[in-house]
C-alpha positions in Angstrom: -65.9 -59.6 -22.5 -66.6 -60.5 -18.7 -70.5 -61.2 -18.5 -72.3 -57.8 -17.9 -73.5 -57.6 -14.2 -72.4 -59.8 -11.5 -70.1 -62.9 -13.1 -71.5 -66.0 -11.8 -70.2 -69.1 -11.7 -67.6 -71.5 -10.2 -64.9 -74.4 -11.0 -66.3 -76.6 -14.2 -64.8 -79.6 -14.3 -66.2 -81.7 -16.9 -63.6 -84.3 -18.1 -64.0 -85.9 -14.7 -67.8 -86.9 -16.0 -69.0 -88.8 -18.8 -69.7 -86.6 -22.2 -73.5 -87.3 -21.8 -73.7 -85.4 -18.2 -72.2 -82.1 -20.3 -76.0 -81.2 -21.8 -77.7 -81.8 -17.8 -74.6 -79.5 -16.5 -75.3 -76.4 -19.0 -79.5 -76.7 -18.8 -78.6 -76.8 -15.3 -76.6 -73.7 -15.3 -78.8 -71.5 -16.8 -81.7 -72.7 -14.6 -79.1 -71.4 -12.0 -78.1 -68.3 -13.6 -75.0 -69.2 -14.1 -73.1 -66.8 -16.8 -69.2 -67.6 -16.5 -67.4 -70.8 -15.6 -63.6 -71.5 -15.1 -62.3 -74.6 -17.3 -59.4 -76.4 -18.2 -58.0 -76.0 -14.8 -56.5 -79.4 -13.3 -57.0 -80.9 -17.4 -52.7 -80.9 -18.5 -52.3 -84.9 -18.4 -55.6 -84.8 -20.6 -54.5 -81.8 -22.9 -50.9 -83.4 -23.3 -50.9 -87.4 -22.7 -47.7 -87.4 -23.9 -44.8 -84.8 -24.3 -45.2 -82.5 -27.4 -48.5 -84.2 -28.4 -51.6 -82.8 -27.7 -55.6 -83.4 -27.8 -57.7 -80.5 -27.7 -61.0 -82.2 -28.7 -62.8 -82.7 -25.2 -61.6 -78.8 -24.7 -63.2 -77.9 -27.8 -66.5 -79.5 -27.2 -66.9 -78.6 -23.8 -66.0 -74.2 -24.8 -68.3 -75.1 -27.6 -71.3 -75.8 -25.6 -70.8 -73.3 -23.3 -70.6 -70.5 -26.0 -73.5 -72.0 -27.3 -75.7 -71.4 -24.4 -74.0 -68.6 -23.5 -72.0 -69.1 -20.8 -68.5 -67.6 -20.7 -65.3 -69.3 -19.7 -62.2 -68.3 -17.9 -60.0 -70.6 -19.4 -57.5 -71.4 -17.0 -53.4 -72.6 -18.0 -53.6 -76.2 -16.6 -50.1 -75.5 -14.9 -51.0 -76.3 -11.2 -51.1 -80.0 -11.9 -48.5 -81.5 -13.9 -48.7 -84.7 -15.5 -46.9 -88.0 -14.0 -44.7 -88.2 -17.4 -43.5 -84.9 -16.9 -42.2 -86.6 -13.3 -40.8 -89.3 -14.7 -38.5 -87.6 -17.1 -38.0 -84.8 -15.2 -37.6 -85.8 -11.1 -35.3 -82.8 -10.2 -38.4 -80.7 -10.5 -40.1 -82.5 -7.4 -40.0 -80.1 -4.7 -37.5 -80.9 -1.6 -39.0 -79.6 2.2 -37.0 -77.7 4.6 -36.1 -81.3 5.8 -33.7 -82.4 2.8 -37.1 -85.4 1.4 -38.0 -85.0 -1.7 -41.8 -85.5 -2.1 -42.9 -87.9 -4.9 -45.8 -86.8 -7.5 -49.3 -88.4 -7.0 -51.4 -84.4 -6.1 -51.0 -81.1 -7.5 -48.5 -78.8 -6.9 -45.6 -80.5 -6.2 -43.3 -79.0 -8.3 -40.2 -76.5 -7.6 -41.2 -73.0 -8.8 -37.6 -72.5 -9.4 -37.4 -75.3 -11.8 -36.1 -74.7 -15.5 -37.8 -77.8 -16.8 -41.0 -77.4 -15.2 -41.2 -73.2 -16.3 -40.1 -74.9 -20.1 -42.7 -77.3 -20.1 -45.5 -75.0 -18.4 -44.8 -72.0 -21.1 -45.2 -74.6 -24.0 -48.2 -75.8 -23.3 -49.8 -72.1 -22.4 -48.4 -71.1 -25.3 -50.5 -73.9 -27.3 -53.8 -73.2 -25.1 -53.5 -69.2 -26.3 -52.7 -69.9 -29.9 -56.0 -72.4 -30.1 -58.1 -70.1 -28.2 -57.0 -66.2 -28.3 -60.2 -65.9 -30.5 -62.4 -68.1 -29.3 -66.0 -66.1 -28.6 -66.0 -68.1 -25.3 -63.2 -67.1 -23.9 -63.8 -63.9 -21.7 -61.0 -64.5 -19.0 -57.3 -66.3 -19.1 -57.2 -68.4 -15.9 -53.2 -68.2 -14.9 -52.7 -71.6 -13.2 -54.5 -71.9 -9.6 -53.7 -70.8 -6.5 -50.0 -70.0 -6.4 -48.2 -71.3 -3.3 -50.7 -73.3 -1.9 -49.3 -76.3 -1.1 -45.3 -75.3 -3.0 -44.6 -72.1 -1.5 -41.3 -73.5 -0.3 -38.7 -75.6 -2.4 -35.1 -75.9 -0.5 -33.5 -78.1 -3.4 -30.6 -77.2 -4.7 -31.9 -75.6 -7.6 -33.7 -73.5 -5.4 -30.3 -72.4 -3.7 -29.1 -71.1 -7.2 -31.9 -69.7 -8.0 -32.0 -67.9 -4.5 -28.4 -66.7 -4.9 -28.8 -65.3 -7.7 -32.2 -63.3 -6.2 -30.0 -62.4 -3.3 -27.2 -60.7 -5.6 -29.5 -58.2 -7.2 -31.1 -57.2 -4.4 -27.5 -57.0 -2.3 -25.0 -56.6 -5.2 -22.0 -58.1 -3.3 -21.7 -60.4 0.2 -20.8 -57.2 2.1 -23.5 -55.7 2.1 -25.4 -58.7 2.4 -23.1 -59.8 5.4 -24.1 -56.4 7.0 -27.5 -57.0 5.5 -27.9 -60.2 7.6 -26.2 -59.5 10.9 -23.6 -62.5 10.1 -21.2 -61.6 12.3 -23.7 -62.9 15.1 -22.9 -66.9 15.5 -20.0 -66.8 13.1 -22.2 -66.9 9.7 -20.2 -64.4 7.6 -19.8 -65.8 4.0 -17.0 -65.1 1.7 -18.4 -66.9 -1.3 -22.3 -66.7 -3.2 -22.1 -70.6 -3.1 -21.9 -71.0 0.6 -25.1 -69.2 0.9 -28.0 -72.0 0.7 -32.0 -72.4 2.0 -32.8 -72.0 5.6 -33.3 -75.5 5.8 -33.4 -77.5 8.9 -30.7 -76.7 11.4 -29.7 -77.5 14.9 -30.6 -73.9 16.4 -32.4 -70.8 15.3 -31.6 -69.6 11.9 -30.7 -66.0 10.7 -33.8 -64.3 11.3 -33.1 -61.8 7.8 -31.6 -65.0 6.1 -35.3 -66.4 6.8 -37.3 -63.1 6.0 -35.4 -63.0 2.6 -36.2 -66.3 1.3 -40.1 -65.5 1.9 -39.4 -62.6 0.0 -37.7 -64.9 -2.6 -40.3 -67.7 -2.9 -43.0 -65.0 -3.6 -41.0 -63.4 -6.4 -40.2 -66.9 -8.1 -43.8 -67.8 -7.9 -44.4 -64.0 -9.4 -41.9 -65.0 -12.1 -43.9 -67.7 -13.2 -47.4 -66.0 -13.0 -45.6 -63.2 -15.3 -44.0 -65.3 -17.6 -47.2 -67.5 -18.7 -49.4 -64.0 -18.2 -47.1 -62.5 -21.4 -47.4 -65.5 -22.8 -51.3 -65.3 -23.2 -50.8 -61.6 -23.4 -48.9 -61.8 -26.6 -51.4 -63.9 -28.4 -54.8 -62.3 -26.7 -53.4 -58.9 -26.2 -57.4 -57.9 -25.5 -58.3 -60.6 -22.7 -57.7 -59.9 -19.3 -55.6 -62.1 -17.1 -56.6 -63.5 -13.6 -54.9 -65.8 -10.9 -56.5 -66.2 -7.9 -55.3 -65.4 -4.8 -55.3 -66.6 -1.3 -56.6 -63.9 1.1 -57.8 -65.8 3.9 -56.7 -66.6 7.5 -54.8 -69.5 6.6 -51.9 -68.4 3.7 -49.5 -66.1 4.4 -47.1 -67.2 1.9 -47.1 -64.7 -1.1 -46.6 -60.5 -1.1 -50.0 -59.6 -2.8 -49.1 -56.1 -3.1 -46.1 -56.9 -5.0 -48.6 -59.6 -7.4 -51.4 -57.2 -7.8 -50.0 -54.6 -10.2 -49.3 -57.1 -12.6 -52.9 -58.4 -13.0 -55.6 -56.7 -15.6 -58.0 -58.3 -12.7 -57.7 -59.1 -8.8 -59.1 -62.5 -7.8 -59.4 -64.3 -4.9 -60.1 -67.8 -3.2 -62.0 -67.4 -0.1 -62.8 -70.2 2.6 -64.1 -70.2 6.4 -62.6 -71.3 9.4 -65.2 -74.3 10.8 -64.3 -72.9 14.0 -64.9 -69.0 14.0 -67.9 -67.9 15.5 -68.1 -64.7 13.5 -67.0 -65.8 10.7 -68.9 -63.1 8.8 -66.1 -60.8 10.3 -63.6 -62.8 8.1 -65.2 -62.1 5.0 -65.6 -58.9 5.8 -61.8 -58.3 6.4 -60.9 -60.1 3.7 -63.2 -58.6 1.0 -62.1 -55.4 1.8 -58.0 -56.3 1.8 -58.6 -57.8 -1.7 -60.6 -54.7 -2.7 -57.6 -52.8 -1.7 -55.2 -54.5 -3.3 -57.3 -54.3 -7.0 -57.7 -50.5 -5.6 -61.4 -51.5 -6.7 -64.3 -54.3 -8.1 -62.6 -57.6 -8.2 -63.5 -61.2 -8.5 -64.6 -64.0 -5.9 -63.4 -67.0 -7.9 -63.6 -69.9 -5.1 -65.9 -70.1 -1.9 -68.1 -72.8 -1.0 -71.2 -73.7 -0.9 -71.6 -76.0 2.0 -68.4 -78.1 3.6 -64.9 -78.1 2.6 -62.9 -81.2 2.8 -59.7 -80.8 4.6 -60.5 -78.9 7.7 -60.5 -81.5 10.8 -64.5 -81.3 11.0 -65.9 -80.1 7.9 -69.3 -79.5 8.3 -72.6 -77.7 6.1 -73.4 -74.4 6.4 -77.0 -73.1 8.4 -79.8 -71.7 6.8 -79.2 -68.5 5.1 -75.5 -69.0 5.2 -74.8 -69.6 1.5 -76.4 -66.4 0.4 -75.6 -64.3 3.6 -71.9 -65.1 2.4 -72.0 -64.5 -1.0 -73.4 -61.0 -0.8 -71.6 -60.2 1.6 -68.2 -60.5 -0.4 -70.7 -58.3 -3.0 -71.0 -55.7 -0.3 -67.0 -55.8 0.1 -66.4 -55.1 -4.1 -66.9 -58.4 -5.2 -68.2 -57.7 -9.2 -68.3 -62.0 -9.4 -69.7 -64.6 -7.3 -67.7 -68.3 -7.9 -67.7 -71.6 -6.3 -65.5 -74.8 -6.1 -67.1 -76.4 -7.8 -69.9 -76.7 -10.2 -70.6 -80.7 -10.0 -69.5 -82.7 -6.1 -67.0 -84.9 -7.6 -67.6 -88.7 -6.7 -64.2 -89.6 -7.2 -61.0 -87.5 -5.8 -59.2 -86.1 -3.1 -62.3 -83.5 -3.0 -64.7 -85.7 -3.3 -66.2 -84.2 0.1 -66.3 -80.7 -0.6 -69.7 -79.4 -1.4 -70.4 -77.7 -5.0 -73.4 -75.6 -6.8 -74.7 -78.9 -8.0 -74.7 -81.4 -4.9 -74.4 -85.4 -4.6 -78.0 -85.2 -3.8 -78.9 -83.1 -7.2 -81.6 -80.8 -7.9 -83.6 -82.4 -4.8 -81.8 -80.2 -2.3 -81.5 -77.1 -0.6 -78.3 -76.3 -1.5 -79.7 -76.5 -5.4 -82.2 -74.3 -3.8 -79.9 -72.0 -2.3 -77.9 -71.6 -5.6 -80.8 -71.0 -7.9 -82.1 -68.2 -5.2 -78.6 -66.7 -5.2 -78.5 -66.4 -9.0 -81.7 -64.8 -8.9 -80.2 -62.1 -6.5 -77.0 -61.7 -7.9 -79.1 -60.8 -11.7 -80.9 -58.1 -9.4 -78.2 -56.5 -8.8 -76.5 -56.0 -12.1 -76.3 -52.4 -11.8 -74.0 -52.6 -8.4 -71.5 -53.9 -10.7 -68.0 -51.3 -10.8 -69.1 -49.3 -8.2 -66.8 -48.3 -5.6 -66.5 -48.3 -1.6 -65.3 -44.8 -0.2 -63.8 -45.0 3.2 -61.7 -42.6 5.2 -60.3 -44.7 7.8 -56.9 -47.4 6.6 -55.6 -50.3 8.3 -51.8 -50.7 7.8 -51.1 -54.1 6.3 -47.7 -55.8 5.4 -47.1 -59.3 3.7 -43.4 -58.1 5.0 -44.3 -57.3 8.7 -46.1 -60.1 9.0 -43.7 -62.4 7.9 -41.0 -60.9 10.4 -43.7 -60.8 13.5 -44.0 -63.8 13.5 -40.3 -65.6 13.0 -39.5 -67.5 15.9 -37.4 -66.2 19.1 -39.9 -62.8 19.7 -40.8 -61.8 22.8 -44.0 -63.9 22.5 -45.0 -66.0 20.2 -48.4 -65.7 21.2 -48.2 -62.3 19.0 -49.6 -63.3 15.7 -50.2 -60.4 13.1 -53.8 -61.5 11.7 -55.1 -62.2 15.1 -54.0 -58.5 16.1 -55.3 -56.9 13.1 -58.9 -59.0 13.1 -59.3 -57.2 17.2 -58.6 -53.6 15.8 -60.9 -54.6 12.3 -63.9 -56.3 14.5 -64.5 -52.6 16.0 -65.3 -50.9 13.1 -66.8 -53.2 11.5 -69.4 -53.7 13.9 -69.7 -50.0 13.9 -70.5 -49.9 10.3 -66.9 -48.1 9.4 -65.9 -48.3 6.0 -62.3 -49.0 6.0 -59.7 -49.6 3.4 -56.5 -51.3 3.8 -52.8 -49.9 2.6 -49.6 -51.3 2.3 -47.5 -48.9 4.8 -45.9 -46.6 1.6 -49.3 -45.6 0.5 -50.7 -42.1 -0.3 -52.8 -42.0 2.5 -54.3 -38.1 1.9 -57.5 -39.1 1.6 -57.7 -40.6 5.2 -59.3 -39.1 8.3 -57.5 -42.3 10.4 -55.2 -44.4 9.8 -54.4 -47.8 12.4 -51.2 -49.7 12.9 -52.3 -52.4 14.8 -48.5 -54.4 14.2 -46.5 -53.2 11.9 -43.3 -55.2 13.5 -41.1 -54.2 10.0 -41.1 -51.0 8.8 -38.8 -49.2 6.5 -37.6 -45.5 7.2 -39.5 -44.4 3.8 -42.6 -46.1 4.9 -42.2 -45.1 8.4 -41.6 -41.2 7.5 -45.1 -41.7 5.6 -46.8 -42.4 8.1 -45.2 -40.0 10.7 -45.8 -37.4 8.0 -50.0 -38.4 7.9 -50.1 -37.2 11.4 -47.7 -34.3 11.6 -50.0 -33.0 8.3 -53.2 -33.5 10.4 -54.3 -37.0 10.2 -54.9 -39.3 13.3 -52.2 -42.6 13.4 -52.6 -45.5 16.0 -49.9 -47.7 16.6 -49.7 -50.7 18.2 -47.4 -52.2 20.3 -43.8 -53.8 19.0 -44.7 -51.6 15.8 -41.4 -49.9 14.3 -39.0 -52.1 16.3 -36.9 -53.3 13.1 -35.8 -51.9 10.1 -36.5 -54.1 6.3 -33.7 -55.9 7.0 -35.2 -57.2 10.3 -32.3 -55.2 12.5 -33.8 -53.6 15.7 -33.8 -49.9 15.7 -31.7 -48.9 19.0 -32.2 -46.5 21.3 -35.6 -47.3 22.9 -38.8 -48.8 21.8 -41.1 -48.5 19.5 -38.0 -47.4 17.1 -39.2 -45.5 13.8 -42.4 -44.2 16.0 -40.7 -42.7 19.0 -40.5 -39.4 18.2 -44.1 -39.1 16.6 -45.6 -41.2 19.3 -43.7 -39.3 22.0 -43.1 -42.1 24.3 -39.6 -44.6 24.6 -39.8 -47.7 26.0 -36.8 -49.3 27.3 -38.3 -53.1 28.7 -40.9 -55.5 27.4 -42.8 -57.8 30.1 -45.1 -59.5 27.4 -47.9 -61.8 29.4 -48.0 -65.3 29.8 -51.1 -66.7 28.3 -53.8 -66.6 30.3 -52.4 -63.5 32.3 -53.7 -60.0 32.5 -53.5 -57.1 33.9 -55.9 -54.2 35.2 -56.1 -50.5 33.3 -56.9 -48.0 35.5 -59.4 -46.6 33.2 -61.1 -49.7 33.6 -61.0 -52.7 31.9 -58.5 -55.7 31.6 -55.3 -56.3 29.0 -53.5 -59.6 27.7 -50.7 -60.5 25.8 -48.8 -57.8 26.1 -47.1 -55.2 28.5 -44.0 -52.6 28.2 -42.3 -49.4 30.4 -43.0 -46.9 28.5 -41.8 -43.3 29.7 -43.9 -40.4 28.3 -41.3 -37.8 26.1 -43.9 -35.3 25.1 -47.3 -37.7 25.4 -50.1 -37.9 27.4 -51.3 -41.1 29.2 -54.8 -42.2 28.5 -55.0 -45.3 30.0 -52.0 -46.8 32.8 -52.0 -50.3 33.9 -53.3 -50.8 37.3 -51.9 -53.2 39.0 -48.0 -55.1 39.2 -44.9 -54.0 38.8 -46.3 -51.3 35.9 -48.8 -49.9 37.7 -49.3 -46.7 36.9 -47.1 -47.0 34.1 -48.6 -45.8 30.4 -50.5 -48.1 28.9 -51.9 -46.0 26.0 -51.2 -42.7 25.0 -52.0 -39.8 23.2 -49.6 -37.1 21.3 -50.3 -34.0 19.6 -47.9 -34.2 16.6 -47.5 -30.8 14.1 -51.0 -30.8 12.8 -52.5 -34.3 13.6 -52.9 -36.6 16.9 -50.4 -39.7 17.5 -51.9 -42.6 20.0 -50.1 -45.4 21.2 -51.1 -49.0 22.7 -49.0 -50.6 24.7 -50.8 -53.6 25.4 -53.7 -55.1 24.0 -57.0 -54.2 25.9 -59.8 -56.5 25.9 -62.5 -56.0 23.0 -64.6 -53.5 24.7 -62.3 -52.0 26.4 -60.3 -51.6 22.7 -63.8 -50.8 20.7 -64.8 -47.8 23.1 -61.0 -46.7 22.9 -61.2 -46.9 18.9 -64.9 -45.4 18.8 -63.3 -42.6 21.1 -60.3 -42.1 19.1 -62.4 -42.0 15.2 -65.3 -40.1 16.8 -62.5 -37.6 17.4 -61.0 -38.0 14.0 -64.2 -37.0 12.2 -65.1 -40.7 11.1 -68.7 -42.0 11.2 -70.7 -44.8 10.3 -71.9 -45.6 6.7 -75.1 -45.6 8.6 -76.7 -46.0 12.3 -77.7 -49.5 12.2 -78.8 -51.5 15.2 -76.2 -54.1 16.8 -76.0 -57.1 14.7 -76.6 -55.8 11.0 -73.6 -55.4 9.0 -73.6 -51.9 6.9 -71.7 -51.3 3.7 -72.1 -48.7 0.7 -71.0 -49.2 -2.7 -71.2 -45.8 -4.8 -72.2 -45.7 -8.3 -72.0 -42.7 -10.6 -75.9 -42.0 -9.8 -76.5 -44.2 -6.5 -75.7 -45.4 -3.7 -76.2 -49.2 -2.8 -76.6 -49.9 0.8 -75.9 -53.6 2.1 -77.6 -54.5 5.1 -76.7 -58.0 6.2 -78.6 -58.9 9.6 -76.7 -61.5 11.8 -78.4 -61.2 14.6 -81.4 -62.9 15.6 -83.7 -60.1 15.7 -85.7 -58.2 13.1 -84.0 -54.4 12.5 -85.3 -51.3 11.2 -83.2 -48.9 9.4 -83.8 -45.4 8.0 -82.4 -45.0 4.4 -83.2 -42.5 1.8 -86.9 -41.2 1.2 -86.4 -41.9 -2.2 -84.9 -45.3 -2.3 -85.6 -48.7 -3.5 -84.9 -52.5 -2.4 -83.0 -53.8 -5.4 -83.7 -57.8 -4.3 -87.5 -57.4 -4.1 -87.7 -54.5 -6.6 -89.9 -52.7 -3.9 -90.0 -48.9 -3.4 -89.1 -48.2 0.4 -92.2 -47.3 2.5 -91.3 -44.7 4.5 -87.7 -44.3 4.3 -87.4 -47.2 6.5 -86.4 -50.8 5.7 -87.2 -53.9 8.0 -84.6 -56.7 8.0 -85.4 -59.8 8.8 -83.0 -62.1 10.9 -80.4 -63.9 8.4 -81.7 -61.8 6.2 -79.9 -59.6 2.8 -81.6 -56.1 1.7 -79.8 -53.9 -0.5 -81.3 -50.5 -0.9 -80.2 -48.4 -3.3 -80.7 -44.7 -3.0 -80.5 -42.2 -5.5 -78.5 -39.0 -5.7 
């Protein structure tokens, strides 16, 4: 089974080091603390030299000595990085880009997910791996490849056409509905035969915007087909080991649907890195630990973040002091039950030869060995944290689906980007101290207080009577502007904007004047707006805010509408951030939502809830020392201290977690 407490770990790649470093690597991760590592994952041209034959000899050592100091492994199908003979015989299954070149071999991933020959030759040899090692005692975890869609999300061969085709006639059943489904009357597109219908490859104009929507919704279900069929592959010999992949929830992949891909996991993963150029990029964590928490609808698994630098951002450069563990634990706070690194050893050699690890260039002389060793310590302190869960009563709407569609070209503004929008609605509440879960648009959301919209763009008429319903039942929505406006097959919704939320927003807009960048306008409540601006008339609303200044002034800008039992508001533009925090503080404080905690400004609050305790995160980011009140009868888990008091002092950059009994 997974290591009891907090897994930790990270990428162990020892077949790119001589067998005599093996013995330093495992001394060196116990000295760490280290208690699971993922193997085997880049290792196919080593497992399989040649088709059909096969050496498992370095793989059996290295599980071996792991077991043997016990360390488990998440042994991982090497299917992200074919071999070069498998490109030689087989060079159909080289992906083609949207530009008609096919790319050559020579990194990993480049192969076409909707290859025959490369989902042949990837079943074989995971059916081999699981066979060997379905009863190995190391073997806690099954790895399913790495990183789906990272650099192959897209394949526009011709194989790919088929295989979208044939995607597109289940989910239409005949070309007239998919004709209506697509608008092709519009620019003379109509097709009268399945072969005519191909990629959105590059074309002289704008393509079909559904034609475009549809294939992302394709190449995430090919790449799901694949994950499925090597998961029942392992499944079928190790019916008792969980499977992971690990996902990409992080500000720059969009490409796969991971509400869709969750489900079919016995545990949620994910690969998390930060953008060298965010200020707060504590904020990003945050929103990402607690969208990946959502989708495993509990604990999941940190498998990648890094220690220091990466090595493919323009300027990668180390993290400060404190940085490394303020990080970690603060995925922990956010329902992370495993703390994992790329990698274990800095390669010398490689096209990541740059990117920092648990184990340096410098070695044990360092402080990032320093920083590791320390962060073991922490994580073994708090074992007990491990499967407890976050409550929250406040959900942010988000949709692989909507965001996909947002941001197609030919909007009103391409300055609109979904993540951007839904980070300025998140930052508010998180600096609050609001625990917040996120849910894909159809969810039950009874046990919510509030729910926010900040850009739902797409929304289906099941999804959109959800939500609609949550406020006529008594909860509080907030919607954003240019949410509703088109239906799932990207159609706009006629008769006045914001489409599927008119009638519970009660407002109609009939023009859109979104802002060039730089440009803003005044609200008359105070404060400034950007991006966006629209003529809404009021149908049953009440304005809160109207712009104060143009050729809206004193036109609605946000709006409030009692609706059945609950409260609808409305945001036609997008406020600055404290002009948006006081309006969202406003609008939860009148929802019933509060704090986890009062903390002072700069110290990041989260509870997990145990079956006996609660365990209170208190990250300080600021650059002052803070004093919070917790329970009377509480104790700080990472010095093993009782609490003095009832109050805790955090230092700045600083990490206490309190937990307090019930």
């Amino acid at each position: 089974m997974i290591p009891e407490g907090i897994a930790y770990g990270g990428d162990y790649n020892p077949e790119q080091w001589p067998e005599e470093v093996w013995a330093e690597d495992v001394r060196l991760m116990r000295e760490a603390g280290v208690n699971m590592v993922s193997v085997n994952i880049f290792a196919w041209a080593l497992l399989e030299p040649r088709e059909g034959e096969y050496d498992f000899a370095r793989l059996d050592k290295i599980l071996a000595l792991l077991h043997e100091n016990g360390i488990a492994a998440d042994l991982a199908t090497p299917t992200a990085a074919p071999p070069a003979w498998f490109f030689r015989k087989h060079p159909q299954a080289l992906p083609v880009d949207r530009d008609g070149r096919r790319l050559s071999y020579g990194s990993r991933q480049t192969f076409c997910p909707s290859s025959p020959a490369y989902r042949e030759a990837a079943l074989r040899i995971t059916r081999v791996l699981a066979e060997r090692y379905a009863d190995h005692p190391a073997v806690v975890m099954w790895h399913v490849h790495n990183e789906y869609g990272c650099h192959n999300a897209e394949c526009y061969c011709d194989v790919s056409a088929e295989a979208f085709r044939v995607w597109l006639r289940s989910r239409y059943g005949d070309l007239e509905a998919l004709n209506n489904g697509w608008g092709t009357a519009f620019w003379s597109q109509w097709y009268y035969d399945w072969d005519e219908i191909i990629p959105p490859r590059a074309t002289g104009a704008v393509p079909n915007p559904t034609h475009q929507l549809d294939w992302r919704r394709f190449c995430s279900d090919a790449l799901l087909s694949l994950c499925k069929a090597e998961r029942e592959v392992l499944r079928e010999a190790a019916p008792s080991v969980p499977a992971t992949t690990n996902f990409m929830v992080m500000y720059n992949f969009d490409a796969l649907d991971y509400w869709r891909w969750a489900p079919e996991l016995d545990v949620v993963s994910n690969d998390h890195y930060l953008r060298s150029t965010d200020p707060e990029s504590e904020i990003d964590i945050a929103l990402s630990g607690d969208l990946v928490r959502s989708l495993a609808g509990g604990p999941w698994l940190l498998m990648e973040h890094s220690t220091g630098a990466v090595n493919w951002q323009p300027v990668n450069r180390a993290k400060n002091p404190g940085e490394l563990r303020r990080n970690a634990l603060g995925h922990v706070a956010r329902g992370a039950d495993g703390i994992a690194y790329f990698q274990w050893r800095a390669a010398k050699a490689g096209a990541e030869q740059w990117h920092s690890a648990m184990l340096p260039h410098a070695g044990t002389d360092s402080q990032i060995w320093r920083d590791v060793v320390a962060l073991g310590a922490d994580l073994k302190a708090l074992a007990e944290v491990r499967g407890s869960t976050s409550p929250a009563s406040v959900a942010v709407v988000w949709d692989w689906n909507a965001r996909w569609a947002l941001e197609l070209p030919s909007q009103p503004s391409e300055s609109v980007r979904y993540l951007d929008l839904v980070r300025a609605w998140y930052e508010p509440l998180w600096r609050s101290g609001v625990a917040v879960d996120f849910v894909h648009p159809s969810a039950d959301l009874s046990r919510y207080r509030l729910v926010l919209a900040p850009a739902l763009y797409l929304v289906d008429d099941e999804s959109a009577e959800n939500l609609t319903g949550f406020a006529s039942g008594g909860g509080t929505l907030v919607v954003g502007f240019h949410s509703g406006a088109v239906d799932t097959n990207c159609h706009v919704r006629l008769g006045g904007y914001p489409g599927a939320f008119r009638e519970a927003l009660g407002v109609s807009t009939d023009e859109l004047f979104p802002l060039l960048p730089e440009e803003t306008v005044t609200l008359d409540g105070g404060g400034t707006a950007s991006l966006w601006s629209e003529r809404v008339r009021l149908a049953g609303a009440d304005a809160v805010t109207s712009y104060g200044e143009g050729p809206l002034a004193g036109v609605p800008a946000v709006t409030r509408h009692t609706y059945g039992e609950g409260v609808a508001w409305y945001l036609a533009t997008h406020p600055d951030s404290s002009t948006l925090a006081g309006l969202l503080n406003r609008i939860r404080t009148e929802a019933g939502v509060a704090p986890v905690r009062e903390t002072p400004a700069g110290v990041e609050t989260v509870l997990r809830r145990g079956e006996d305790a609660d365990y209170l995160f208190l990250i300080n980011h600021g650059e002052r020392s803070a004093e919070v009140q917790v329970a009377s009868q509480a104790t700080e888990l990472l010095s093993g201290k009782g609490v003095d008091g009832g109050r805790v002092t955090v230092a700045p950059g600083d990490v206490v977690v309190v937990r307090e009994s019930r």
